[in-house]
N, C-alpha and C positions, 0 to 999 in steps of 0.2 A: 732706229734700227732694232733695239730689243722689244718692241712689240711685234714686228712680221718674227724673231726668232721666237718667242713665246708662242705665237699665231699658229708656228709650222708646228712645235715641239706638240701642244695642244690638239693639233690636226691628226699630227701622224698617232699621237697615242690613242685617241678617242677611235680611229679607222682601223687601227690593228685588235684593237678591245673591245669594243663595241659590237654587239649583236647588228647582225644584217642589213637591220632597217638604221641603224643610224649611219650605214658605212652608203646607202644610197641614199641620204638625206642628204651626207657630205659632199658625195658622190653627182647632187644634180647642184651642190652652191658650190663647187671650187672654184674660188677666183683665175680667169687664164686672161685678166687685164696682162701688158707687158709690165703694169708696175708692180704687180704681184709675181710676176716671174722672174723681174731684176731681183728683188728682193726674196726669194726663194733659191735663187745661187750663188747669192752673196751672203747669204747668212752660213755660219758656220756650221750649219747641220745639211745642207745643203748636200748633200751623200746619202743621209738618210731620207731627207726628202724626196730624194730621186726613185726611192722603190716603195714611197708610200702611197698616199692619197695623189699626188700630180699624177703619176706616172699609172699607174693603176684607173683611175678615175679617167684618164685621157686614153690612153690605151689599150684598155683591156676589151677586147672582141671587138677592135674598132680599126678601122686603115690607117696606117701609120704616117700618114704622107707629111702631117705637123709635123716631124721630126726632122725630114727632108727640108720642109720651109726652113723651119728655124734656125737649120745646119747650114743655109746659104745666106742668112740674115747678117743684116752687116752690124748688127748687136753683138757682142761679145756675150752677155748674156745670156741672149737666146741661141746663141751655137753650143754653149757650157753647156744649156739648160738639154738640149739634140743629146748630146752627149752621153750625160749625165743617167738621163731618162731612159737611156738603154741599158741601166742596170736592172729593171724590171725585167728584161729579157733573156738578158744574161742568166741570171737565179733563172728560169724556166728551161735553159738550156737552147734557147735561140740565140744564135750568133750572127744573123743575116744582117738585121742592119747595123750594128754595134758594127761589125768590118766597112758596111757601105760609107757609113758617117764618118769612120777615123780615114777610108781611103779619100774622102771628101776632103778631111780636115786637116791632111798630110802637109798642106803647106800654108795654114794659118801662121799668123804672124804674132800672135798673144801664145806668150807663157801660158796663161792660167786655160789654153785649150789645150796646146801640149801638154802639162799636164792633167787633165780631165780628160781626156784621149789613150794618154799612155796607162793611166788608171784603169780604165775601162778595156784595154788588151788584157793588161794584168788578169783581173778579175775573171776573161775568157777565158785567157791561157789555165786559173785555178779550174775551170770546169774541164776545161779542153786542152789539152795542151798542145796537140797536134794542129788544131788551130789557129794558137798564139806561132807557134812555129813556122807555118804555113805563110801566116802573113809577116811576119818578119823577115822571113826568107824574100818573098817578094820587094816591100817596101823597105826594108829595116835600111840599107844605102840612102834612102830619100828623109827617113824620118829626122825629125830638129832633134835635137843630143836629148834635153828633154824628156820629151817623148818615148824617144827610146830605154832610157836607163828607169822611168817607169813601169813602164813595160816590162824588160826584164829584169824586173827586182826581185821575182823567186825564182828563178831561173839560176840552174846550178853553177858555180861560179866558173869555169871553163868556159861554158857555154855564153855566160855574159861575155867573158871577156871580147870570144869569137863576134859578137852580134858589135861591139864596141870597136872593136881594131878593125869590120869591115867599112864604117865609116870614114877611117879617115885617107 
């Protein structure tokens, strides 16, 4: 396992540092086997991964429809990885599919999506907050406890408590 996390840490550094031409050298060898993507969401950097070299390299100026597959994949992995990967979107201030994929994943059965879902609200709500509001307002009744207290973990503390007491 600490060779794919050395692998990624190497990856994303050289692709944020690197002049042009080694960010499309990287950019046409990413590995997108499923065993380099288990191990790209299970490694502990697996955050930062999500808005380097995968995420970038996969999706930039390109249809997003992998995102969609991966989010209906019956891999746990590759629905993290759906997730995850919409933090590249997020930083650009696109929220579009970052909402379609957690309304997707609203009622996944793994923690570790709930989690990576409620994460990734968060992270919108920081750009948008009328956003994070919006869809909580809709879904927040359905989401897993999880999810939710993710979600709004910067959310002024009245307000949590309202998104929490509508749950039960």
């Amino acid at each position: 396992m600490w060779f794919y996390q050395i692998f990624w840490i190497l990856l994303s550094s050289i692709y944020h540092t690197g002049p042009y031409h080694e960010k499309e050298h990287w950019h046409n060898r990413l590995p997108t086997g499923l065993a380099s993507r288990r191990c790209a969401a299970r490694a502990p950097g697996a955050g930062r991964s999500a808005t380097g070299p995968p995420s970038d390299a996969l999706f930039q100026n390109r249809p997003r429809d992998l995102l969609y597959k991966w989010a209906g994949s019956e891999d746990l992995w590759e629905r993290r990885i759906a997730i995850l990967s919409t933090l590249h979107f997020i930083r650009r201030d696109d929220f579009e599919d970052t909402l379609n994929l957690a309304r997707n994943l609203l009622h996944d059965t793994h923690d570790l999506i709930h989690k990576a879902v409620g994460w990734m609200l968060r992270e919108a709500g920081k750009r948008d907050l009328a956003t994070l509001v919006s869809f909580l307002d809709e879904h927040g009744r359905k989401m897993p406890r999880t999810m939710l207290r993710y979600a709004i973990e910067r959310l002024p503390e009245p307000q949590r408590q309202a998104y929490l007491s509508r749950g039960k």
